[in-house]
C-alpha positions as CSV (number, residue, x, y, z in Angstrom):
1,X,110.5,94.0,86.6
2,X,110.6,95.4,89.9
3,X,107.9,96.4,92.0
4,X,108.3,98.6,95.2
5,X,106.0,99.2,98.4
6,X,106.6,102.2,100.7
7,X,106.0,102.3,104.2
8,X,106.4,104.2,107.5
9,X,104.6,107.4,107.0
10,X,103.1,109.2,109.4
11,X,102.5,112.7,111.4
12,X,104.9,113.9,112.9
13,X,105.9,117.2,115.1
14,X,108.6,119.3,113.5
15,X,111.8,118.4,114.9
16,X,110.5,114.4,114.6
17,X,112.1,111.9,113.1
18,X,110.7,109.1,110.4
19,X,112.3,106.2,108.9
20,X,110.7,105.1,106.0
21,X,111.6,101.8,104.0
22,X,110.8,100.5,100.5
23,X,110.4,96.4,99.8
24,X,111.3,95.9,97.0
25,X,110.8,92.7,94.8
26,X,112.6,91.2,91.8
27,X,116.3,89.4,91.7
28,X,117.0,92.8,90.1
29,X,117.3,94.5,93.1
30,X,121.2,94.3,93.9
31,X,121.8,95.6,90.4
32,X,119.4,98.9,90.9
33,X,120.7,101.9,91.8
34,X,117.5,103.3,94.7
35,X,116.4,106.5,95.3
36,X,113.6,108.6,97.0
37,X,111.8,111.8,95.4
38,X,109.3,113.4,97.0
39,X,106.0,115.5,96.0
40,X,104.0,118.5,97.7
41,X,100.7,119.5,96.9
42,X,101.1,121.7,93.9
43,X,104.4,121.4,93.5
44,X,106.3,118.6,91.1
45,X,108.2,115.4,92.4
46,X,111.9,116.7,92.9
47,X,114.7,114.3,94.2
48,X,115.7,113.5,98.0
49,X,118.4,110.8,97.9
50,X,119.8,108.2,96.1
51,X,121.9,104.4,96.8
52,X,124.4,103.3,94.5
53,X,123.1,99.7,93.0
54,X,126.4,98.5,95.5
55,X,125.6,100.9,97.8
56,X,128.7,102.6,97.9
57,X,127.8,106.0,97.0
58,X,124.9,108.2,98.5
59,X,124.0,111.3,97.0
60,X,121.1,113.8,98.6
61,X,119.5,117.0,97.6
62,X,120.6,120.0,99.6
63,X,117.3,119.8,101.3
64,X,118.5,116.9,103.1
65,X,122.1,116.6,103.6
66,X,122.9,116.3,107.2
67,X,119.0,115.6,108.2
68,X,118.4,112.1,106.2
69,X,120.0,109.3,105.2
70,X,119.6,106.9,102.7
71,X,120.4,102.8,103.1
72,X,119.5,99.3,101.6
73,X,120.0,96.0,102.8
74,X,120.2,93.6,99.9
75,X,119.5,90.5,101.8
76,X,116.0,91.9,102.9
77,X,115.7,93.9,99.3
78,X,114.6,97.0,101.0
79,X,115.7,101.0,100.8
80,X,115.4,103.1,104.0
81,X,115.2,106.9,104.3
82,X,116.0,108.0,108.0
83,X,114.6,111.3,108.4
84,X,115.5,113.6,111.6
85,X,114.9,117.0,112.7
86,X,111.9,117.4,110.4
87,X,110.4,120.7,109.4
88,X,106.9,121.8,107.6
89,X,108.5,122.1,104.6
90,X,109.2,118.3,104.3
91,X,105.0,117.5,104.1
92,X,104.9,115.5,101.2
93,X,104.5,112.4,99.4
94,X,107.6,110.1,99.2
95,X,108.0,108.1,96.5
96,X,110.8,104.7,96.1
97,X,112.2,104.4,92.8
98,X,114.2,102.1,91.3
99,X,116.3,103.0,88.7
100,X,119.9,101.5,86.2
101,X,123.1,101.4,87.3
102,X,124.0,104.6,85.5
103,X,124.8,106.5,88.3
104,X,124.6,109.9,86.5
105,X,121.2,109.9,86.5
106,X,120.4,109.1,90.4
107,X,118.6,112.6,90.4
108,X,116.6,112.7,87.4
109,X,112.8,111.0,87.4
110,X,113.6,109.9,83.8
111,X,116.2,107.7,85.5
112,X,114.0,105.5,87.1
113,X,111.5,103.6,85.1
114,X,110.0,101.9,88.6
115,X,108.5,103.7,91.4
116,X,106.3,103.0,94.5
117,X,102.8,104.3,95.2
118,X,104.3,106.8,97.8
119,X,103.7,107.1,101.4
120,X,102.2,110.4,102.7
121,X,104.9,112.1,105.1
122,X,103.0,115.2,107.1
123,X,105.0,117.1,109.7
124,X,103.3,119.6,112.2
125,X,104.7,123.2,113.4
């Protein structure tokens, strides 16, 4: 079992930048491959970025390659999602999930079977 707590929301003016993290508890955690997703109002939860369970392979949605960037740090079991040169369009809630080490899935919502509560990300224009 792992359970995972978001953090480091906020407002912030387009252009900003936000770094949110994800504590994450359970032995588990080294052997999970991490990702963030992300929901707007109306719309459904689509992917943002995933960490490999060794944290040697990053993957991100088009969305945000070259604006975010995904870490862990397996000694303090927590995920981060840096997030510069935000727009409008990135209001949403982001979510933590924890998925297997099947890699293949890192973008699907089936391949994580834990998630976080979410933390509400709102940028301004």
């Amino acid at each position: 079992q792992v359970q995972l707590v978001e953090s480091g929301g906020g407002l912030v003016q387009a252009g900003g930048s936000l770094r949110l993290s994800c504590a994450a508890s359970g032995r588990t955690f080294s052997t999970h491959n991490m990702g963030w997703f992300r929901q707007a109002p109306g719309k459904e939860r689509e992917f943002v970025a995933a960490i490999s369970w060794s944290g040697s392979s990053l993957y991100y949605a088009d969305s945000a390659k070259g604006r975010f960037t995904i870490s862990k740090d397996n000694v303090k079991n927590t995920v981060y999602l840096q997030m510069n040169s935000l727009k409008p369009e990135d209001t949403a809630v982001y979510y933590c999930a924890a998925g297997s080490t099947d890699w293949s899935t890192r973008i699907y919502i089936y391949g994580y079977p834990y998630w976080g509560q979410g933390t509400q990300v709102t940028v301004s224009s």
